[in-house]
SELOPA-716264 format. One record per residue (C-alpha): residue in one letter; x, y, z. Coordinates in pm, whole numbers. Layout:
! residues N
REC residuo      u      v      w
REC       A      X      Y      Z
...
END
This chain:
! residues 279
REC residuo      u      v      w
REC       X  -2575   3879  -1918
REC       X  -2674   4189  -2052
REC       X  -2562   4446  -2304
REC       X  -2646   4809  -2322
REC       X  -2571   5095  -2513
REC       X  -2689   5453  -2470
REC       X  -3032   5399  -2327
REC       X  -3067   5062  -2452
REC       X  -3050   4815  -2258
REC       X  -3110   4429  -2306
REC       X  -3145   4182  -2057
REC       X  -3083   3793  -2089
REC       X  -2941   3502  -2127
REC       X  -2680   3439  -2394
REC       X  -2801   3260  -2708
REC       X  -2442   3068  -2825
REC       X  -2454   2958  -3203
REC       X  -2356   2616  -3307
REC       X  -1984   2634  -3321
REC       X  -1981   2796  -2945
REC       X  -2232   2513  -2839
REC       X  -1984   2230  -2969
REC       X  -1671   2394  -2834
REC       X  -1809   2379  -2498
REC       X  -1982   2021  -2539
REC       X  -1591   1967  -2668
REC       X  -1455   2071  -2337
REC       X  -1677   1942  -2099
REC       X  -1680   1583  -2238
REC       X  -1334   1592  -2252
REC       X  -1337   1641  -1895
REC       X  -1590   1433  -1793
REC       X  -1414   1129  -2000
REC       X  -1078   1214  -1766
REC       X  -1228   1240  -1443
REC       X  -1413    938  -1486
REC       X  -1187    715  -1623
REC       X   -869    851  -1361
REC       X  -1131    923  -1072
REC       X  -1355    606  -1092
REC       X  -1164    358  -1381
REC       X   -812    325  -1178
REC       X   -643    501  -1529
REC       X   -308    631  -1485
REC       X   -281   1025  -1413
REC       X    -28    994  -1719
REC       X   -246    928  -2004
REC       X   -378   1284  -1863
REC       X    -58   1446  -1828
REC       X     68   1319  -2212
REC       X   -173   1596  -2371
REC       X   -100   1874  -2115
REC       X    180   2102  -2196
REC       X    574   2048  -2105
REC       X    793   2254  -2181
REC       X   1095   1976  -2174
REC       X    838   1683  -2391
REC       X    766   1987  -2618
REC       X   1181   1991  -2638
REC       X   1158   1625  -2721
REC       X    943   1668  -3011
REC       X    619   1579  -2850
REC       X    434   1948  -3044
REC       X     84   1795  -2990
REC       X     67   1957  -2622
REC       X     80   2233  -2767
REC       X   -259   2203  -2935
REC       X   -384   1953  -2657
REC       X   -314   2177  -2366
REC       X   -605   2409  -2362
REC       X   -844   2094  -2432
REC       X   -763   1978  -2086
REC       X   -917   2022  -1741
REC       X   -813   1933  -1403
REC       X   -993   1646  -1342
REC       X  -1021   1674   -943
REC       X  -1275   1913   -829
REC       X  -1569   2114  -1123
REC       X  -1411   2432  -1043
REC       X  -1156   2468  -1319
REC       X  -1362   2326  -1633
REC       X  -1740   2544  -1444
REC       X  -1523   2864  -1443
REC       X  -1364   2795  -1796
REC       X  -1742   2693  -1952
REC       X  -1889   2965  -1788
REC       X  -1617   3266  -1951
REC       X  -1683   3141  -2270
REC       X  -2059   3169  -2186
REC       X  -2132   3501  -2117
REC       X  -1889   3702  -2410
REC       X  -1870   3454  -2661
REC       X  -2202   3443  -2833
REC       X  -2182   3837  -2930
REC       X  -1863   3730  -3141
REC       X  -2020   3432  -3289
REC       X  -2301   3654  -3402
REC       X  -2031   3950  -3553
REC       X  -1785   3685  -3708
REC       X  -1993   3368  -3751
REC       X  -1895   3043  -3638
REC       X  -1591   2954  -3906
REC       X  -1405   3280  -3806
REC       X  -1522   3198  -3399
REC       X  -1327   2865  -3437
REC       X  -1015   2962  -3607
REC       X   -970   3224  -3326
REC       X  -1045   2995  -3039
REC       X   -752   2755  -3171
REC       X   -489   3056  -3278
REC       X   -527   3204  -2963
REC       X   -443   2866  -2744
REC       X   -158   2809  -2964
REC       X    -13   3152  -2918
REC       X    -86   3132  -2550
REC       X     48   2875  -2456
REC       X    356   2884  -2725
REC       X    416   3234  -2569
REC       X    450   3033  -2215
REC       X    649   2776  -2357
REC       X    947   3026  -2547
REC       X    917   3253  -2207
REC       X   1022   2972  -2023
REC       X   1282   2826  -2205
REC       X   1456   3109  -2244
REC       X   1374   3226  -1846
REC       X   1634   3071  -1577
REC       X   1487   2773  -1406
REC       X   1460   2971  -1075
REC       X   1265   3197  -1211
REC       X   1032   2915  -1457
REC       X    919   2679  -1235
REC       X    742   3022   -972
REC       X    532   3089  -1357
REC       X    429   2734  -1457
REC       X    408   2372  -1311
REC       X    538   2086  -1487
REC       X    251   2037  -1683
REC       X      0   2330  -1786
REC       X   -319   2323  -1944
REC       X   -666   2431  -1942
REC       X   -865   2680  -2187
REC       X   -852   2965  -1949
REC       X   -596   3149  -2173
REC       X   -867   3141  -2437
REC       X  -1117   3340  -2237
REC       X   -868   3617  -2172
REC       X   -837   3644  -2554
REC       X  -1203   3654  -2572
REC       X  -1280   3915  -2304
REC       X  -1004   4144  -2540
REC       X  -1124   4077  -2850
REC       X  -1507   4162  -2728
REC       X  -1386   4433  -2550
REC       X  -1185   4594  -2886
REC       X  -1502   4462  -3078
REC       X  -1751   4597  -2899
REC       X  -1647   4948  -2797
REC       X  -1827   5191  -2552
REC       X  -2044   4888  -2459
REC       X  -2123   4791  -2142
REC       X  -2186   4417  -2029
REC       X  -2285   4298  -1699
REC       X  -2098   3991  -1582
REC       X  -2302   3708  -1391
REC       X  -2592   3931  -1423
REC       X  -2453   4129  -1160
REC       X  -2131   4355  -1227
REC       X  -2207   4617  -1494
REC       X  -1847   4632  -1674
REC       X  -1806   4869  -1974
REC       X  -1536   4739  -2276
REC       X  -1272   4976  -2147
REC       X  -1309   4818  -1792
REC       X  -1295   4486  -1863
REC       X   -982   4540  -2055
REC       X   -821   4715  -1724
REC       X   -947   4401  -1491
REC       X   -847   4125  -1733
REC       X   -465   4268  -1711
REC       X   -482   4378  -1380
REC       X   -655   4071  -1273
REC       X   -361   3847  -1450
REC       X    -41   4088  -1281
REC       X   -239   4081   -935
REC       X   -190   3665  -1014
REC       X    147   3660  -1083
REC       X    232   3886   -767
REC       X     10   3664   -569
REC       X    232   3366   -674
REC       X    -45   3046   -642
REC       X     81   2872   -996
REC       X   -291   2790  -1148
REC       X   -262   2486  -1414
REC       X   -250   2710  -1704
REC       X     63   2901  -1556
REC       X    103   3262  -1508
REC       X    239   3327  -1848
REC       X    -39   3215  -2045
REC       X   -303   3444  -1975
REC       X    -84   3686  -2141
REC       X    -24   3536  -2467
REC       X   -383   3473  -2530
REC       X   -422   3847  -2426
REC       X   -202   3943  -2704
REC       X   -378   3670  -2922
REC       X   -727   3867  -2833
REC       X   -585   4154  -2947
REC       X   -370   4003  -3250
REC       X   -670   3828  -3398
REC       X   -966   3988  -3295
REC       X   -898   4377  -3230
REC       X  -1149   4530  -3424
REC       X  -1225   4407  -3837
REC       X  -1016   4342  -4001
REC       X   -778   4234  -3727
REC       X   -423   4380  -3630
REC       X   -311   4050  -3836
REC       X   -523   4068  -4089
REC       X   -461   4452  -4151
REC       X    -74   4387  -4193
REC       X   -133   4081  -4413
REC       X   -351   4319  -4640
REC       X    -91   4584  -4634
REC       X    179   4355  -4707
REC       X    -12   4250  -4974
REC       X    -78   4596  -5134
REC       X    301   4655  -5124
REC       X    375   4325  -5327
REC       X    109   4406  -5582
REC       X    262   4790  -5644
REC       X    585   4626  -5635
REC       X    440   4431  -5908
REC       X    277   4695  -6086
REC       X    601   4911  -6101
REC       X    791   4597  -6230
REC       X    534   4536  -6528
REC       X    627   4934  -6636
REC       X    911   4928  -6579
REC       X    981   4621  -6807
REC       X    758   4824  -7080
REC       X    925   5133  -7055
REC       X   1287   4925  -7174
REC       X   1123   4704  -7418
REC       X    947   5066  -7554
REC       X   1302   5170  -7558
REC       X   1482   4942  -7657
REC       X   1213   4827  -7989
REC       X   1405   4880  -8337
REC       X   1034   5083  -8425
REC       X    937   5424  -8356
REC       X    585   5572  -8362
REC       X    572   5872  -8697
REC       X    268   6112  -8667
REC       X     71   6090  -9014
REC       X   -258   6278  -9153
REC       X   -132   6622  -9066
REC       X     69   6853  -9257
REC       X    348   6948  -9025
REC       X    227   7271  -8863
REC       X    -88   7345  -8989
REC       X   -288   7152  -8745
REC       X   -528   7101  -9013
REC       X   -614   6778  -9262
REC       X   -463   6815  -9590
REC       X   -579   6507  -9724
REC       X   -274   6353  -9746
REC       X      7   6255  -9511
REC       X    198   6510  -9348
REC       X    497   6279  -9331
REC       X    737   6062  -9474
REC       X    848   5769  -9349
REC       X   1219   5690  -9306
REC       X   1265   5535  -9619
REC       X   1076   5904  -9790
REC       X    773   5703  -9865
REC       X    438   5840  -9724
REC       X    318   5635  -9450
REC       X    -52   5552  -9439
END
């Protein structure tokens, strides 16, 4: 990969931090432990299939899938965890670097739950006609994920340009347009991938939620709401002064001055309500 912007221009590979490096170890274990044990062990496809998403199971109670679902990868054939592996590769590490790896990890696991809750409400409340053309009976997979990542990078890293597989020079505003387009162009093409069609769309919106620009979308409206609560506050607190000021049996009686005169007259000005002088 390289970045570039204006007339510089750097070329290599990506350098992931630690919390990148163990998601992907994550992932591709995680795979490699499935395929073995159902490709080479005789283990039933169903010990698979308990962590993938379902809409009905989710129904049932089972809410695991939906944090399980994006840790799993089809276990026949590389394609679908190489692909997966390789998206993280090439955008992640710049966000690593701006956010650090605590920030990196809380966004990676938001963003699969919002994904893939997204799919899961759209298809409940979807007729069944019209569900089972957008998802297969189970979905999973982290692909979601890297369509959050490619927005967040993209709203992140404005006016940049990166060049995918070395190859395809793709500016922020670009890869925005072909990560949509690339999604719709899916659903119109109809193939159901494991992750479903609907996905990719929530972790979009995730991308965006959680990682457009700093602070976030989210993280802007939770500081706003929070501003409001404090001057809420703040007008209560003077408020309640203003009737306890009002309400007090005391009053304040100016002293020191003779009334007028502006001037010291070296003693006080005033007499208190009971016609002593108050000092």
């Amino acid at each position: 990969m390289s970045q570039f912007d204006g007339a510089q221009t750097q070329f290599g590979f990506p350098k992931p931090g630690r919390a990148l490096i163990g998601a992907l170890l994550t992932l591709f274990l995680l795979w490699l432990m499935f395929a073995l044990a159902i490709n080479w062990g005789d283990a039933s496809p169903r010990l698979f299939e308990l962590f993938c998403g379902n809409t009905d199971a989710i129904l049932r109670g089972e809410l695991w899938r939906l944090f399980t679902a994006p840790l799993m990868h089809a276990h026949l054939g590389v394609g679908h965890i190489v692909w997966t592996l390789f998206g993280f590769y090439f955008l992640t590490p710049s966000l690593e670097q701006k956010w650090g790896g605590p920030r990196l990890l809380r966004f990676f696991a938001a963003s699969a739950v919002i994904a893939y809750g997204f799919q899961f409400l759209a298809l409940l409340v979807l007729p069944a006609s019209v569900g089972y053309k957008l998802a297969g009976e189970h979905w999973f997979g982290a692909f979601p994920v890297v369509e959050a990542v490619a927005i967040a990078w993209a709203l992140s890293f404005k006016g940049q340009t990166v060049r995918m597989f070395f190859v395809l020079p793709m500016t922020s505003t670009g890869l925005v347009w072909m990560v949509i387009g690339f999604s719709v162009l899916r659903v119109i093409g109809g193939a159901v991938p494991p992750e479903g069609l609907l996905s990719p769309f929530g972790g979009m919106f995730a991308g965006w939620l959680l990682g457009g620009g700093n602070p976030s979308p989210l993280r802007r409206w939770y500081l706003k709401l929070k501003l409001k609560q404090l001057d809420r506050e703040a007008d209560r607190v003077q408020n309640s002064r203003r009737d306890r000021v009002k309400d007090s049996p005391f009053q304040v009686i100016e002293g020191g001055k003779s009334r007028g005169s502006g001037k010291p007259t070296g003693k006080p000005g005033k007499r208190g309500p009971d016609g002593g002088w108050l000092n």
